[in-house]
C-alpha positions as CSV (number, residue, x, y, z in Angstrom):
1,X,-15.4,5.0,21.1
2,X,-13.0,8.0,20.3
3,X,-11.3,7.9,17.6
4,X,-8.1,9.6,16.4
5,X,-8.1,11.4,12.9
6,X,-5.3,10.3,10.4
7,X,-5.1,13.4,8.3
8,X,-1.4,13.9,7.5
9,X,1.8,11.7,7.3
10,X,2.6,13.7,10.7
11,X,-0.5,12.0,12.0
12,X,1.1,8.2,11.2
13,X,4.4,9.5,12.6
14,X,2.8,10.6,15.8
15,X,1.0,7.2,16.2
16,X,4.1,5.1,15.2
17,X,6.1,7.3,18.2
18,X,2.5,6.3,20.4
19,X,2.9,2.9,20.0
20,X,6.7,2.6,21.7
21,X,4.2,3.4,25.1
22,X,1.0,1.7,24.1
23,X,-0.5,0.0,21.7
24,X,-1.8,1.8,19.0
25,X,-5.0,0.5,16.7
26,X,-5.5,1.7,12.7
27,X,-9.2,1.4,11.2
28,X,-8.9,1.8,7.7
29,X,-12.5,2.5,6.2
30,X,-14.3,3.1,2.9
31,X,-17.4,5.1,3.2
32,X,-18.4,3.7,0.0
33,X,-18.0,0.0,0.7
34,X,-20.7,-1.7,2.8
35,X,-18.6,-4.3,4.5
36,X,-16.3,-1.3,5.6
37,X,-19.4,0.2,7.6
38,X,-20.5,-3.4,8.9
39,X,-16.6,-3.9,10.4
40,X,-16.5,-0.3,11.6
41,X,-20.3,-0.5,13.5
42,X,-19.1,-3.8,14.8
43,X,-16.3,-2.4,16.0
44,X,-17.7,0.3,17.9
45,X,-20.4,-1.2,19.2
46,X,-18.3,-3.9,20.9
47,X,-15.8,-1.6,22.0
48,X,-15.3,-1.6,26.1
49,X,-13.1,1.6,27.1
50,X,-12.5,0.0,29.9
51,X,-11.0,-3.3,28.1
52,X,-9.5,-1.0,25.8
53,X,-7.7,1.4,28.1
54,X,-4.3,2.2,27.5
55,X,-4.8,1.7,23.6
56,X,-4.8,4.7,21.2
57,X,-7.6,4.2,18.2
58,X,-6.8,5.8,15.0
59,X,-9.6,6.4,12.7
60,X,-8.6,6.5,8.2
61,X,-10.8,7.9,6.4
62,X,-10.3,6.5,2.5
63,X,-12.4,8.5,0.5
64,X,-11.3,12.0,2.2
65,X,-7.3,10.6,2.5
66,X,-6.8,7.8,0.1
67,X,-3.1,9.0,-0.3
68,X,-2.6,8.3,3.5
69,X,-3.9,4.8,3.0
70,X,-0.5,4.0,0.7
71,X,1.5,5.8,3.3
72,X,0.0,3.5,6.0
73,X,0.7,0.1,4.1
74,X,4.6,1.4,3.2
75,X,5.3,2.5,6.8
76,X,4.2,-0.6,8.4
77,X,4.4,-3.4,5.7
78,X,1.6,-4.3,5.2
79,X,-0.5,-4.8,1.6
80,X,-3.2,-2.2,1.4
81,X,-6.8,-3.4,2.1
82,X,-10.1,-1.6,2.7
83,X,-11.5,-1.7,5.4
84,X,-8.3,-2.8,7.3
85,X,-7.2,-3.3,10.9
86,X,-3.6,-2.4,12.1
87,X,-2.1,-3.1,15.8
88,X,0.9,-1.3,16.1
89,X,3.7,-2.1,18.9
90,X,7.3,-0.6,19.1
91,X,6.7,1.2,15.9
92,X,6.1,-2.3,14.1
93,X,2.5,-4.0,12.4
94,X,2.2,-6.6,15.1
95,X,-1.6,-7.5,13.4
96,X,-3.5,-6.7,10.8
97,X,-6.9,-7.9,9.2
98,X,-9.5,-6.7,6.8
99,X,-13.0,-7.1,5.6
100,X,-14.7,-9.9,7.6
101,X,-11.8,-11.1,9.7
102,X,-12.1,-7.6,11.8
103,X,-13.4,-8.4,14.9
104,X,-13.4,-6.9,18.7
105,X,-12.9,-10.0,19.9
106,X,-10.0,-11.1,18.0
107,X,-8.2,-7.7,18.6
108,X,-8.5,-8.1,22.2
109,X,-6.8,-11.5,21.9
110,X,-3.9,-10.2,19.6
111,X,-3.8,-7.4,22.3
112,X,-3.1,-10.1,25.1
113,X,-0.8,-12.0,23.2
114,X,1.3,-9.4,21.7
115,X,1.4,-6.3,24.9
């Protein structure tokens, strides 16, 4: 899987202007909270590149940007949660998810319903 870095406020910008072409996926995760390292291993070890082509994967790191994790939730409306899912379409939350609800499988279907 190959991840995007969210660093900067530019970086959610540049992924909100992404998702007007494709669709555009947020992992927010803790480094400090089990269940975030359980959803993000699930994650990546389910993840097919070739299912997945097309979609940009953003990667938040909480621990070394937790300012960025506010910016997220007020950009795209949704309540802050950790770890956290976002699909992003036409610059707008079309999805999100957290802790055990985050799923490969359920992205894929959001993906089909919602692209």
């Amino acid at each position: 899987m190959n991840w995007k870095s969210l660093n900067t406020t530019q970086d959610i910008q540049e992924a909100k202007v992404a998702s007007h072409h494709q669709p555009v996926v947020i992992f927010k995760h803790s480094t400090r909270c089990s269940i975030s390292g359980m959803a993000l291993n699930r994650m990546e070890r389910s993840w097919n590149e070739a299912e997945m082509e097309g979609v940009d994967a953003y990667f938040l790191d909480l621990i070394q940007h937790s300012p960025l994790s506010q910016a997220v939730a007020q950009e795209f409306e949704v309540h802050h949660e950790s770890p956290q899912l976002l699909l992003i379409k036409d610059g707008k939350c079309v999805y999100h998810t957290s802790h055990m609800g985050i799923s490969y499988q359920s992205l894929k279907d959001q993906l089909r319903a919602k692209v």
